[in-house]
MILUMLUM-547705 format. One line per 5 residues: number of its first residue (from 1); their letters; for each residue x, y, z of N, C-alpha, C. Coordinates in Angstrom, 2 decimals. Example, Ala and Ser with C-alpha at 12.3 -4.5 7.8 and 13.67 -1.06 7.14 Angstrom:
% residues 2
1> as> 13.19/-5.69/7.80/12.30/-4.50/7.80/13.20/-3.30/7.80 | 12.85/-2.25/7.08/13.67/-1.06/7.14/12.90/0.03/7.87
% end
This chain:
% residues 270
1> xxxxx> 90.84/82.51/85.18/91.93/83.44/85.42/91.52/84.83/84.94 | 91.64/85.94/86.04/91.46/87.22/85.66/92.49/87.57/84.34 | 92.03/88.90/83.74/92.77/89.03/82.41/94.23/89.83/83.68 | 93.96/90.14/84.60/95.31/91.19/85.18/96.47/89.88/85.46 | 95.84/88.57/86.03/96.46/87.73/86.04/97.03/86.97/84.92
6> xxxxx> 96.37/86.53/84.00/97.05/86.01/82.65/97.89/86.92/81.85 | 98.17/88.06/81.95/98.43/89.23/81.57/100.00/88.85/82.75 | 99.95/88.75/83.92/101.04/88.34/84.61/101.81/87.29/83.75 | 101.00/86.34/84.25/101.44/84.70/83.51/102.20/84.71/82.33 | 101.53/85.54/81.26/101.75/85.52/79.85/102.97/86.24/79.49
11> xxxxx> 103.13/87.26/80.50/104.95/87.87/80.57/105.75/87.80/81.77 | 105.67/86.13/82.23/106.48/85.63/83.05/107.11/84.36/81.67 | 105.72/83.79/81.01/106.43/82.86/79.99/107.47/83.55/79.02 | 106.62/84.75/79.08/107.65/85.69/77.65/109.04/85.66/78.11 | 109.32/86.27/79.42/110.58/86.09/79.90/111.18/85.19/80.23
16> xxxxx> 110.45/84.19/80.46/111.56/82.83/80.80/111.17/81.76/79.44 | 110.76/82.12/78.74/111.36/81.76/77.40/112.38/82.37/76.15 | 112.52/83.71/76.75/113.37/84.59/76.06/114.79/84.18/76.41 | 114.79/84.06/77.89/115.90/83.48/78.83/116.44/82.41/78.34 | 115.45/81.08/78.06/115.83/79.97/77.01/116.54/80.28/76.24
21> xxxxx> 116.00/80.55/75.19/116.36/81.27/73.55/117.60/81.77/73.70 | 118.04/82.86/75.15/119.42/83.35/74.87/120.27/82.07/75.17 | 120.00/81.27/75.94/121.14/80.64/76.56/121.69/78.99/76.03 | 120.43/78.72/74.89/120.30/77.65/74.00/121.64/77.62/73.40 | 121.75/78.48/72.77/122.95/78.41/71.71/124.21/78.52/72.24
26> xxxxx> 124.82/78.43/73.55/125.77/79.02/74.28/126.56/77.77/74.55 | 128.00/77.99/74.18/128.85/76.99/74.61/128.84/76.76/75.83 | 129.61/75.55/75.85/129.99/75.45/77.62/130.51/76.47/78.33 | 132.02/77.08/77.35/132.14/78.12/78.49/131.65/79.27/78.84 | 130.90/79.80/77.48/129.92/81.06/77.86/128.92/80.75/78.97
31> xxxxx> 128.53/79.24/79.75/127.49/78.93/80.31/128.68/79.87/82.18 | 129.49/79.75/81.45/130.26/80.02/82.72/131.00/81.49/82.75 | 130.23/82.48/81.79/130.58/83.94/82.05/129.89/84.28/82.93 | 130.62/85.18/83.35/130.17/86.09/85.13/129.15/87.07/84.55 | 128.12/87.22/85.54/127.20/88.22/85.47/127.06/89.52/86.38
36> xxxxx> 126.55/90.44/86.37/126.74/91.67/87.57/126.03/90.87/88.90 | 125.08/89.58/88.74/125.01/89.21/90.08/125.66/88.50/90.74 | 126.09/88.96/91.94/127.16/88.19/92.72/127.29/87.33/92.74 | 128.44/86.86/92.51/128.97/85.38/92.47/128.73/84.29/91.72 | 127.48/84.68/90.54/126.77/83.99/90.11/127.44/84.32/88.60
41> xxxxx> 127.18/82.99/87.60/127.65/83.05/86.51/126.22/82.76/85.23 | 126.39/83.03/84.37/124.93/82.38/83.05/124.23/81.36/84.06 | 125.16/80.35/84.16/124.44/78.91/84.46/123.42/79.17/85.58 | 124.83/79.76/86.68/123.62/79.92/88.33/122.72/80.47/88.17 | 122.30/81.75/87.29/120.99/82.48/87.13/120.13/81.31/86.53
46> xxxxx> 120.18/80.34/85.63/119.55/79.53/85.21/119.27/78.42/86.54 | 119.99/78.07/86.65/120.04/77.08/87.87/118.56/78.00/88.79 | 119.15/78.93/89.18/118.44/79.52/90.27/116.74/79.86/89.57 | 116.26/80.35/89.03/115.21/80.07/87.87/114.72/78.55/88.01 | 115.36/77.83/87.84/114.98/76.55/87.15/114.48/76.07/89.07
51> xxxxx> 115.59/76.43/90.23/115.19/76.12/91.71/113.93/76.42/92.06 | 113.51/78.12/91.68/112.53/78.41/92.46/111.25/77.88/91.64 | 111.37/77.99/90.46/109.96/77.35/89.65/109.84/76.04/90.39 | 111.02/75.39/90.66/110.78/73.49/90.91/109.46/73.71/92.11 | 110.15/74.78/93.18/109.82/75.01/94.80/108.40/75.06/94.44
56> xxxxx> 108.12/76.04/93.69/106.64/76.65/93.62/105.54/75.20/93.13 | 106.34/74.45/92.31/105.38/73.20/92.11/105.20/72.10/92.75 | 105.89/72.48/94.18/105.64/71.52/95.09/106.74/70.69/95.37 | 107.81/70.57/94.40/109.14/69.69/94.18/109.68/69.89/95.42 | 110.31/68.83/95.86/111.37/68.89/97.37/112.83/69.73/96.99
61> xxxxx> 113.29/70.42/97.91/114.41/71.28/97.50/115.45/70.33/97.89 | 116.57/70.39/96.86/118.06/69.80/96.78/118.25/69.13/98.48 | 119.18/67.97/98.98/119.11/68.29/100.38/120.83/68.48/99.93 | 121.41/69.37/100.21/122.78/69.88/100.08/123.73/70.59/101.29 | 124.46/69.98/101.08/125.68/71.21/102.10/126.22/72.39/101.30
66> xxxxx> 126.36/73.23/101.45/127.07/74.48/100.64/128.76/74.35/100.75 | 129.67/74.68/99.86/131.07/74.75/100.33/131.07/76.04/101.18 | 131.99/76.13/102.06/132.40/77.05/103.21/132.71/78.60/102.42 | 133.47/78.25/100.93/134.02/79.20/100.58/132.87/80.23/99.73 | 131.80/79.92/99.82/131.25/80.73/98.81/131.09/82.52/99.51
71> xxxxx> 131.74/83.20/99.05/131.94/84.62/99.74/130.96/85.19/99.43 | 129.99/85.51/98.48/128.79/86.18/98.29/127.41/85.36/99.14 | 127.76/84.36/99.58/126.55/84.11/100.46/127.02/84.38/101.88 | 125.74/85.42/102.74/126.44/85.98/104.04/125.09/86.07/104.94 | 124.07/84.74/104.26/122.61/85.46/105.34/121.76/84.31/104.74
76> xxxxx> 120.93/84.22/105.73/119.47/83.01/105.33/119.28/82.55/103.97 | 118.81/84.17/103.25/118.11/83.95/101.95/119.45/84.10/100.86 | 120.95/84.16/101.19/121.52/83.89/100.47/121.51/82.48/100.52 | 121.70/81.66/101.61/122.28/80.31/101.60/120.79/79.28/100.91 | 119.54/79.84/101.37/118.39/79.44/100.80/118.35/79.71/99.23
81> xxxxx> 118.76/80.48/98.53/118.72/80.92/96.98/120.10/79.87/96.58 | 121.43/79.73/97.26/122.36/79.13/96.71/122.63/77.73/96.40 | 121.17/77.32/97.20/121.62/75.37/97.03/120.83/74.87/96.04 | 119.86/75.75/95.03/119.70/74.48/93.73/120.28/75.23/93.09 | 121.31/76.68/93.03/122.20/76.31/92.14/123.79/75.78/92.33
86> xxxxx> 124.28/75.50/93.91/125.27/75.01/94.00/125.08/73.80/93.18 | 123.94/72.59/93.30/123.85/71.36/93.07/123.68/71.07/91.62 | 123.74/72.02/90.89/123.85/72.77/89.52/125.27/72.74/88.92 | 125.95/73.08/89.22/127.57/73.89/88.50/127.94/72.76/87.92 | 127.55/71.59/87.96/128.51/70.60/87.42/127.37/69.84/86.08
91> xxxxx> 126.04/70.62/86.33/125.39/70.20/84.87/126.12/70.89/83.49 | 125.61/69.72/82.64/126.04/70.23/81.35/124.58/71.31/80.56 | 125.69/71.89/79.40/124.26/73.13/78.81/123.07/72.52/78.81 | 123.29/70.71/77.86/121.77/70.23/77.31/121.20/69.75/78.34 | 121.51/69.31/79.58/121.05/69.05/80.82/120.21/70.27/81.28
96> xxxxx> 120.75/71.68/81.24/120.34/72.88/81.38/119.02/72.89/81.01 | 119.11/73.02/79.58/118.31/74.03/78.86/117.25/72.93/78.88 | 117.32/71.58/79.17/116.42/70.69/78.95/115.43/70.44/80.26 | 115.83/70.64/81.44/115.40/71.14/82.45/114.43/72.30/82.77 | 115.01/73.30/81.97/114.74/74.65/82.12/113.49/74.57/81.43
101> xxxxx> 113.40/73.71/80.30/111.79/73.69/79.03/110.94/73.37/80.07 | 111.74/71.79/80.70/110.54/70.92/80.74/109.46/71.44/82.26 | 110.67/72.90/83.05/109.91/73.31/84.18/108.87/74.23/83.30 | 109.39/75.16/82.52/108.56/76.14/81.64/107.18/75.61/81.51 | 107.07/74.20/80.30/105.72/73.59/80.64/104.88/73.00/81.84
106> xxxxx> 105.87/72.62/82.88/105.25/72.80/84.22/104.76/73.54/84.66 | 105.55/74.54/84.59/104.65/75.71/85.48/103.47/76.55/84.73 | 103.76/76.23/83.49/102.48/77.20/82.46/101.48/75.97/82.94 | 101.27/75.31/82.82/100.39/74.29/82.70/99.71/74.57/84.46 | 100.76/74.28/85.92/99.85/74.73/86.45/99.03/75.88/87.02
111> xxxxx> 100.18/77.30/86.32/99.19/78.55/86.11/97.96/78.36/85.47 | 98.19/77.92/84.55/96.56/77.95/83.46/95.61/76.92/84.72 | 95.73/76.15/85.23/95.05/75.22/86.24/94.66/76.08/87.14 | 95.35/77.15/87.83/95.01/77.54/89.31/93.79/78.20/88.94 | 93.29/77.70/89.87/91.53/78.26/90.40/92.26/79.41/91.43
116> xxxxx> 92.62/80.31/91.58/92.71/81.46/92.72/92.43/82.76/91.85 | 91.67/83.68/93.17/91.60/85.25/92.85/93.30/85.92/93.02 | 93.71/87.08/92.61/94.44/87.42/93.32/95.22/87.99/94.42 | 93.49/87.96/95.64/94.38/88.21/97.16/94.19/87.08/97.52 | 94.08/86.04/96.91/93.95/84.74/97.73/95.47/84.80/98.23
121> xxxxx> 95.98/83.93/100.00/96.82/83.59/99.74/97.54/82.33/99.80 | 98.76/82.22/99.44/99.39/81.17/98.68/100.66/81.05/98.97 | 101.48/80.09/99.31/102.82/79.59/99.17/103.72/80.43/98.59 | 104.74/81.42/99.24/105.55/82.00/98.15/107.54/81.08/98.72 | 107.91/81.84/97.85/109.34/81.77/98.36/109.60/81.83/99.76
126> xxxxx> 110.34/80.85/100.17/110.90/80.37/101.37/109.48/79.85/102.51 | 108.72/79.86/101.54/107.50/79.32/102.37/106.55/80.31/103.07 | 106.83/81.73/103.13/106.17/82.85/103.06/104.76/82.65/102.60 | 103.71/83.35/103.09/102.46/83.36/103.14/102.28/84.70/101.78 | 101.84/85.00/101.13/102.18/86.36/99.82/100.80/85.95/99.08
131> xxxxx> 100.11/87.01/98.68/98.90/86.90/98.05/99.16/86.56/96.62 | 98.34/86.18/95.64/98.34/85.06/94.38/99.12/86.38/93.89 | 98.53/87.54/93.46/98.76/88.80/92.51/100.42/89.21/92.95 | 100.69/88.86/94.12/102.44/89.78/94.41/103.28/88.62/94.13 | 103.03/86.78/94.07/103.70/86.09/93.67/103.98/85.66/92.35
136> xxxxx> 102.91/86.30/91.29/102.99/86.09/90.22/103.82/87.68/90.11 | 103.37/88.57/90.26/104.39/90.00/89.98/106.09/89.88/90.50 | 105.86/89.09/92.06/107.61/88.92/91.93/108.41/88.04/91.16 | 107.76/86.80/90.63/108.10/85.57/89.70/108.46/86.51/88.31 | 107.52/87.55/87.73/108.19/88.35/86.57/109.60/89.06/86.39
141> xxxxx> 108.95/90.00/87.78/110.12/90.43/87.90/111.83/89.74/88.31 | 111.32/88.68/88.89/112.72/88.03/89.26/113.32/87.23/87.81 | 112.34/87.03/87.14/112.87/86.74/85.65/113.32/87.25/84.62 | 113.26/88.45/84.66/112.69/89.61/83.87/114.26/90.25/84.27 | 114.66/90.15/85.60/116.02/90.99/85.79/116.93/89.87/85.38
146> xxxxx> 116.70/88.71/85.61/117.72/87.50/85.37/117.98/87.44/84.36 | 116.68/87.57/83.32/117.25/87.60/81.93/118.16/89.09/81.47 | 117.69/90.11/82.07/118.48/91.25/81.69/120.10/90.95/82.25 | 120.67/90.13/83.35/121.55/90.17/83.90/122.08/89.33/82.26 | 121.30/88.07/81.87/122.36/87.21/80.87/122.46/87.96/79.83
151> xxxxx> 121.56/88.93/79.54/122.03/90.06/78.48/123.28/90.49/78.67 | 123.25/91.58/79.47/124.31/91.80/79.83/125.40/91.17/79.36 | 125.42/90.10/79.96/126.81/88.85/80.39/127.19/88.53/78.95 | 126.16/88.21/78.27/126.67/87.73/77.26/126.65/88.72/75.56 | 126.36/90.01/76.43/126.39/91.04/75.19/124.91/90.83/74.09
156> xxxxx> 124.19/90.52/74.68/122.76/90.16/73.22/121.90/91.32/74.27 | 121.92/92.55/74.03/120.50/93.47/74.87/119.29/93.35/74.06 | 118.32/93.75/75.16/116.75/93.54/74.51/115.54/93.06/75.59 | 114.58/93.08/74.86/113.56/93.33/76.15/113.31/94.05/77.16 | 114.11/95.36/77.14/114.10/96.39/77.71/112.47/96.90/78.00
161> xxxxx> 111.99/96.40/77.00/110.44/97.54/77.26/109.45/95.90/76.90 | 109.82/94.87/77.11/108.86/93.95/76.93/107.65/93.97/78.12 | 106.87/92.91/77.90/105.58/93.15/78.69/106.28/92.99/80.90 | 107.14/92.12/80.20/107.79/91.54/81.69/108.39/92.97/82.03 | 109.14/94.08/81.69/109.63/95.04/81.96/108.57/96.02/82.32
166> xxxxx> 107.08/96.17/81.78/106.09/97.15/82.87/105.96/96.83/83.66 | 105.91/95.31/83.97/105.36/95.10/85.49/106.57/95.03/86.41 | 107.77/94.82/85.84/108.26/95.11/86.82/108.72/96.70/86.97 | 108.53/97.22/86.47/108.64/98.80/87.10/107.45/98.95/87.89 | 106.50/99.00/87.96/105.03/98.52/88.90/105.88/98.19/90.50
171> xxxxx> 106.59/96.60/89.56/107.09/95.77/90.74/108.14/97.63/91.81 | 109.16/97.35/91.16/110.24/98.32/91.45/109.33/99.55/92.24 | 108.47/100.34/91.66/107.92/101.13/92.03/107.08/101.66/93.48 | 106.95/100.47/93.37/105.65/99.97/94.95/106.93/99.94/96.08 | 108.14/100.01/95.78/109.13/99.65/97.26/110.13/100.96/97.12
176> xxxxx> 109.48/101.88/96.05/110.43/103.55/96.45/109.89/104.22/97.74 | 108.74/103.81/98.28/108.09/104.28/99.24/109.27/104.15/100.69 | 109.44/103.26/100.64/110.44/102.88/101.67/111.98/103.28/101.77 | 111.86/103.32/100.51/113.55/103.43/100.14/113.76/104.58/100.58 | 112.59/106.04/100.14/113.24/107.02/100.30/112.23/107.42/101.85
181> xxxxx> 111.33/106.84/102.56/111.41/107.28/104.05/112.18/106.54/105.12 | 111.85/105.45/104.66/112.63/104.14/106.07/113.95/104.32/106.09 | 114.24/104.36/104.71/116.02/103.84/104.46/117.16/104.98/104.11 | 116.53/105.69/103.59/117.31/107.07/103.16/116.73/107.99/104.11 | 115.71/107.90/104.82/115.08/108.95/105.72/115.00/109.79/105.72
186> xxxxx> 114.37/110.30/104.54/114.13/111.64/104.05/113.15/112.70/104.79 | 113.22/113.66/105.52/112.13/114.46/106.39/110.65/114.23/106.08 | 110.09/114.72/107.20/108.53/114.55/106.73/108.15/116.17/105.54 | 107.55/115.97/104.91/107.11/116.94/103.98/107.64/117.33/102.96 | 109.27/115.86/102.73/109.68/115.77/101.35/108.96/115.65/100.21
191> xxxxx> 109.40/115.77/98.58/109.31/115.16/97.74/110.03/114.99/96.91 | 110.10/113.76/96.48/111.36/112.93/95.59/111.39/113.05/94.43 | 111.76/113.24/93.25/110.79/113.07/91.85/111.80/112.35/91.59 | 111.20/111.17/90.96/112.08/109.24/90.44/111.92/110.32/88.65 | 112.79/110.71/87.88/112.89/111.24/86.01/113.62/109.65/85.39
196> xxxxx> 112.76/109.16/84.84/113.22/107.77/84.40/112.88/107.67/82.57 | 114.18/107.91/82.02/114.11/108.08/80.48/114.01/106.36/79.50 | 114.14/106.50/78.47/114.89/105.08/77.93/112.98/104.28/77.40 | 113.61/103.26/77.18/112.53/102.43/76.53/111.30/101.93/77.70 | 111.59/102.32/79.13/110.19/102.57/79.63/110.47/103.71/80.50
201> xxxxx> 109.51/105.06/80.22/109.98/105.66/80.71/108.68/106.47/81.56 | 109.26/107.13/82.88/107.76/107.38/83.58/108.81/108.46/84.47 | 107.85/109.45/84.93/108.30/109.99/86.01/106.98/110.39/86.89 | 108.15/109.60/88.42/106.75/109.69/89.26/107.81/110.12/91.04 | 106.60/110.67/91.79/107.27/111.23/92.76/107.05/110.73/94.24
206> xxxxx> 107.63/110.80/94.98/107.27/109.92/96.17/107.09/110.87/97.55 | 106.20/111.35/98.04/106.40/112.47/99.20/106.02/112.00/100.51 | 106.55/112.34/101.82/106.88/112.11/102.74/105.81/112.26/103.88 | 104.69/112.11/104.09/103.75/113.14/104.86/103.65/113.04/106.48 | 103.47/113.84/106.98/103.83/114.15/108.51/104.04/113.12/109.04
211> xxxxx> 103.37/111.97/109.01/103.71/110.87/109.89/104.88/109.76/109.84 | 105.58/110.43/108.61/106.47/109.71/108.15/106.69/109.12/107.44 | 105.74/108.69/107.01/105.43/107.60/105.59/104.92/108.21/104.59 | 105.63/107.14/103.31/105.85/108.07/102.40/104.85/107.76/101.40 | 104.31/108.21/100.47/103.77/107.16/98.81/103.93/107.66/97.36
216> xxxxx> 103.22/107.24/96.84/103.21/107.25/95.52/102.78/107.96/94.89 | 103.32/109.24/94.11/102.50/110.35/93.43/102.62/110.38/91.76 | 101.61/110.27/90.49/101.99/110.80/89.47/102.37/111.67/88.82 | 101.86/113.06/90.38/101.88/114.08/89.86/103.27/114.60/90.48 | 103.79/115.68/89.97/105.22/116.11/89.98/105.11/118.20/90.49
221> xxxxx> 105.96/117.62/91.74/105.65/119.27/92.17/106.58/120.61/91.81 | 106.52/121.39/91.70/106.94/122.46/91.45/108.50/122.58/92.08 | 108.77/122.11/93.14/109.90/122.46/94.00/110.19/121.38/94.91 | 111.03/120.05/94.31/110.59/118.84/95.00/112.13/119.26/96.06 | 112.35/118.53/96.88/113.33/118.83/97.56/114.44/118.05/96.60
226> xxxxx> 114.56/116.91/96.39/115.28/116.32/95.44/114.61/115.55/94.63 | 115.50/115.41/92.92/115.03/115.11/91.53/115.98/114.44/90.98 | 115.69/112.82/90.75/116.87/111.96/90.36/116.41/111.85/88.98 | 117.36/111.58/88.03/116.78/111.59/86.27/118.20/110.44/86.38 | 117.69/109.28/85.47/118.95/108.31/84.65/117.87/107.50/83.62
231> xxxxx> 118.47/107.18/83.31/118.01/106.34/82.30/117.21/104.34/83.05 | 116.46/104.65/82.05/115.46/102.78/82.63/116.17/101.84/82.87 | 117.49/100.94/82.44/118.43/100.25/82.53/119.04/100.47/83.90 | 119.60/101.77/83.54/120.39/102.34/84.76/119.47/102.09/86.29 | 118.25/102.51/86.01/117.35/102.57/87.37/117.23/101.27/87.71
236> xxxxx> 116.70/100.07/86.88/116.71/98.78/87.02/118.03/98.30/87.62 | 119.38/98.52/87.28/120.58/97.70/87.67/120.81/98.54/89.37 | 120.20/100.15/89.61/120.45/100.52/90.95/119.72/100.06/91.65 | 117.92/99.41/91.45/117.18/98.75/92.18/117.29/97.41/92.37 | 118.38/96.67/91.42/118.52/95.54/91.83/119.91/94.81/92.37
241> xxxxx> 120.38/96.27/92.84/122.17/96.13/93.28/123.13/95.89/92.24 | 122.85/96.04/91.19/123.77/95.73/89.98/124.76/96.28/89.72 | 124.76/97.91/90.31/126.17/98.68/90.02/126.43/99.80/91.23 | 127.18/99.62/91.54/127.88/100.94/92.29/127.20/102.32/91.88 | 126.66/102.36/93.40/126.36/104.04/92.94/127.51/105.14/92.44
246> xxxxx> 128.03/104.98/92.71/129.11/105.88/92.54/129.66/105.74/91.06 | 129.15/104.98/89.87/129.30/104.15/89.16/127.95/104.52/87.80 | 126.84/104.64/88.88/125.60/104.74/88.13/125.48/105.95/87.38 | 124.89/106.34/86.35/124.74/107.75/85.46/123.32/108.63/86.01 | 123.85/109.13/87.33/122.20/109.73/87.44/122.72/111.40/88.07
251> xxxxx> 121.33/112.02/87.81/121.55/113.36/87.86/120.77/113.79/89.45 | 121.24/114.14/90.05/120.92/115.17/91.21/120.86/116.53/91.24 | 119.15/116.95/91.26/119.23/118.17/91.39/118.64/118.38/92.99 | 118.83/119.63/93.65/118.20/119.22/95.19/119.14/119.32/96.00 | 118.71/118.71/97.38/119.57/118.38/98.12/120.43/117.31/97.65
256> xxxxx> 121.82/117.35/98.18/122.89/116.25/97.36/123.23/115.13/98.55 | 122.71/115.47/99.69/123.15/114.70/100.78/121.70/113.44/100.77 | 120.43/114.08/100.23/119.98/113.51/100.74/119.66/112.56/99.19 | 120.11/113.01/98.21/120.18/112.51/96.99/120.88/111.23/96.89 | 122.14/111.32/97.10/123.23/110.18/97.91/122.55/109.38/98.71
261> xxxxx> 122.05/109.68/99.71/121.26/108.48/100.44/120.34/107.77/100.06 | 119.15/108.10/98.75/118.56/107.72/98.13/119.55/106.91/97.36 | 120.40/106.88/96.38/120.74/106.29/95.67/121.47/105.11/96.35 | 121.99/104.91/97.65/122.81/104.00/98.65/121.77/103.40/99.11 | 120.46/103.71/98.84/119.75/103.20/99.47/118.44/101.68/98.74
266> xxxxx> 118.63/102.47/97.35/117.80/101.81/96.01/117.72/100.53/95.62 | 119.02/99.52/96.12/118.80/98.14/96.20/118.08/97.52/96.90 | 117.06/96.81/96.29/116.07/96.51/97.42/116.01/94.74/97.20 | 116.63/94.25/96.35/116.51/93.01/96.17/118.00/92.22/97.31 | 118.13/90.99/97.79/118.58/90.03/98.64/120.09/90.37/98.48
% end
């Protein structure tokens, strides 16, 4: 295993053992406080965690019907994400958390095993073809926000700047490209500047070039057309649909129309 890869691995365990740790000690009904992700409560983020690790080790997925009523599922990869944790809601915590270990040593065990480079490719979610290096980076990050969501939920913050939190700004980072040409459609010969404060903090700029497409700059220009500044938390909960823009603490300097569309535009997760 490359060190960029164990370096993945090693703060995917950090986070989904941190995830443990919070949710160990939690009564029954805290297992059932609501989180900012839709529809989902402590448990389902666990549930859902505990689904996709099973998937990745080869395990057969739940065979389930969904109830009719679930209102936050409205599309493929909702109804695909919702059935190992529908088949879930009626486990108890120690059923949970005992599940949740015994995938943890599963899956460390067959990370440390895999013989792959990281453009090899490989099996991802929903059966997707995804090279070794972007399935281990989205596995962080999808843990890494889950656990920030049970923060949240259950009032214990932290890990804000853990190892799982650089890569996923990495993660987050690599899909502003889109956000602000495809989706917010910002002119050709824009530039964006992302001002991101707090316990990881970076500012980086994204510019537009004639053909339309946009990328990734460290460097920061003199006269960007628009300049978003909020805080690391804040940027994390707008990239992962967590709060109402209208809601979020961020500063617009620039154009304001096209500032707004950037920010309506920043959820990039399901």
């Amino acid at each position: 295993m490359t060190n960029d890869l164990k370096t993945h691995v090693d703060a995917w365990e950090h986070s989904v053992r941190s995830l443990k740790d919070l949710v160990s000690p939690l009564t029954e009904g805290r297992w059932s406080s609501p989180t900012e992700c839709p529809g989902w409560s402590v448990r389902d983020i666990v549930s859902h965690i505990i689904g996709i690790e099973l998937e990745l080790l080869g395990d057969p997925r739940p065979i389930h019907t969904l109830p009719r009523d679930l209102v936050h599922v409205h599309d493929e990869f909702g109804r695909y994400a919702e059935i190992p944790v529908d088949v879930r809601r009626c486990h108890t915590s120690p059923e949970m958390t005992g599940e949740l270990e015994y995938v943890i040593l599963r899956r460390r065990r067959m990370l440390d095993e895999a013989d792959l480079a990281p453009e090899d490719e490989v099996r991802g979610m929903m059966g997707r073809s995804v090279t070794y290096r972007f399935l281990l980076a989205q596995r962080v990050f999808d843990v890494w926000a889950h656990e920030q969501d049970v923060r949240r939920a259950i009032g214990v913050p932290g890990n804000l700047d853990s190892p799982a939190a650089l890569i996923t700004r990495d993660f987050l980072l690599a899909a502003l490209p889109r956000v602000v040409a495809k989706d917010a459609k910002a002119p050709a010969g824009a530039s964006v500047v992302f001002d991101v404060s707090g316990p990881v903090e970076f500012m980086r700029t994204i510019t537009v070039g004639e053909d339309g497409r946009a990328r990734l700059d460290g460097r920061v220009p003199l006269g960007p057309l628009v300049a978003l500044s909020t805080d690391w938390e804040t940027f994390v909960r707008l990239m992962c649909g967590r709060v109402p823009t209208h809601r979020a603490d961020v500063k617009i300097e620039g154009d304001p129309d096209l500032g707004h569309r950037i920010l309506d535009s920043m959820a990039v997760t399901p």
